[in-house]
N, C-alpha and C positions, 0 to 999 in steps of 0.2 A: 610114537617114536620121534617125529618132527617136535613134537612141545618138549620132550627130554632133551632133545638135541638144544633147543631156544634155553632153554633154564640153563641148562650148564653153562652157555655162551655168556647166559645173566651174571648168575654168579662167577664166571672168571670173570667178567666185565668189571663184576662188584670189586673182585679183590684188587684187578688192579685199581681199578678208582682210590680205593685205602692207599695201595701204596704210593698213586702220585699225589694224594693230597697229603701226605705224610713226607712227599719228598718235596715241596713247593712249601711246606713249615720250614722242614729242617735244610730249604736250600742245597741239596742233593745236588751231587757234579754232574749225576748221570743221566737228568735232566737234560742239559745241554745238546747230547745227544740222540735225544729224542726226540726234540722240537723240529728236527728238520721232518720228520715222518708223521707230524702231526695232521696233516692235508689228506695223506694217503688215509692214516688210522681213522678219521673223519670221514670220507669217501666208502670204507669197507664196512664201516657200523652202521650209518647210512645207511646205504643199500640193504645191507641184510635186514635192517629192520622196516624198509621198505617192503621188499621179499615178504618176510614174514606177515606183516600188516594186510599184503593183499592174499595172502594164502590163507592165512586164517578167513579172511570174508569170503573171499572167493572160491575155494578149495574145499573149506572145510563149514561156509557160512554161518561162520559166527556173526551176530548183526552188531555197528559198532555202537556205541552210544553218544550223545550228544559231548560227551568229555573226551570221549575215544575220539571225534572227529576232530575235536582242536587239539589234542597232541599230535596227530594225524598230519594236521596243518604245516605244523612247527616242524616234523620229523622229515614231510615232505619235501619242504621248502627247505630245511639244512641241506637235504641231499639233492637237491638241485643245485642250492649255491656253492656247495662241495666241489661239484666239477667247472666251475667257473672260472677259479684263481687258485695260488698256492696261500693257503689259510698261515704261514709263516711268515711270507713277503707281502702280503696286502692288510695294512693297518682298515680297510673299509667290508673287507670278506669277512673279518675277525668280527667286528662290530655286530656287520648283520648275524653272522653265526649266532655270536654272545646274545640277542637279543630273542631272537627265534626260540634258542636255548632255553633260555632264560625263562619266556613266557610259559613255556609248553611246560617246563619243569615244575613252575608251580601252578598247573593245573593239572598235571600228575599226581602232586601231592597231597589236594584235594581230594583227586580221584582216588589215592590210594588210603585215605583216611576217612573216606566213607566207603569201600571195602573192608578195612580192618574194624571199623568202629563201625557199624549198620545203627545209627540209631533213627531212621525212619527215613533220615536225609536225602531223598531222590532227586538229583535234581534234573535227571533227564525220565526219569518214568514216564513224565505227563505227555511228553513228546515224542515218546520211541522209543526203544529198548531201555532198559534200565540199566543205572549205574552198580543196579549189587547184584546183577546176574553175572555168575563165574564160570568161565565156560573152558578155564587155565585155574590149575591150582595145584601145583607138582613143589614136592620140597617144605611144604609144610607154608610157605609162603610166597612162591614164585607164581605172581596173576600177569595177567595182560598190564594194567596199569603199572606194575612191579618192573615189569619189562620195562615198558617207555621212560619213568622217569629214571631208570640208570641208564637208560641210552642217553635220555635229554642231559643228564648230571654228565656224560663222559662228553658231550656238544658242547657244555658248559667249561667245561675243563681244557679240554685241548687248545680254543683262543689263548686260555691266560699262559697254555706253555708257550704258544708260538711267542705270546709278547712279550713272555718274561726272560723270553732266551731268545733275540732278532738275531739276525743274519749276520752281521757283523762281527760280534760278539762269538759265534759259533767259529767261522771263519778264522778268527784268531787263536781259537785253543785248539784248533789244527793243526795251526803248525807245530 
């Protein structure tokens, strides 16, 4: 029941991902108003994929793998620096997000292209749990790693609303 609930979360996460990279192409107005909640939206995804991260080991102990512990890293450290500052107002919160982001995403990527494509490639077997043990696989494609890199992809995303819609700017299509 708990991994049906996390998928579903996934894939609306996924859709909307589509539709703000589709509104940040096409420069969408309705952006604008979104940006000020990008902190919050950050802080709730965070968390729950915190949540989730230690319930899976802990709860339910799945062991992580040497991939799983650097997005781990990355997902950790976003949600910590989430409660630091408003991710809209601090050109230096954004930064670190984007970067954390950034790294974790493409070692998700990895991680998930040697789930979909198994051609012998372990690169944590020798050391620990292995990278192609599946211990999530709901929806025909919804894995652990599937998880992380649309969390890390929407970490990735929310800096560039805050930037691309500051405070000032919002401020003024208020009135």
């Amino acid at each position: 029941m708990f991994t049906a609930i996390l998928a579903i979360g996934t894939i609306i996460l996924q859709l909307l991902i589509v539709i703000v990279l589709i509104a940040l192409l096409t420069q969408a107005s309705f952006l604008s108003k979104v940006a000020p909640y990008a902190s919050l939206a950050l802080r709730i995804i965070f968390v729950g994929a915190i949540a989730g991260s230690l319930l899976y080991e802990y709860g339910f102990g799945y062991a992580p793998c040497l991939l799983c512990w650097y997005q781990r890293i990355a997902i950790f450290g976003i949600g910590i620096l989430a409660f630091t500052g408003n991710l809209w107002k601090s050109a230096l919160l954004r930064t670190q997000v984007l970067l954390f982001a950034s790294g974790g995403f493409l070692i998700a990527f990895l991680h998930n292209y040697i789930d979909i494509f198994p051609s012998g490639l372990d690169v944590c077997g020798a050391t620990g749990p292995s990278c192609l043990m599946r211990y999530v696989h709901v929806f025909g494609y919804i894995t652990i790693p599937m998880m992380s890199a649309t969390v890390l992809l929407a970490g990735i995303l929310l800096p560039l609303i805050a930037k691309s819609y500051p405070q000032a700017s919002i401020v003024e299509t208020a009135k």
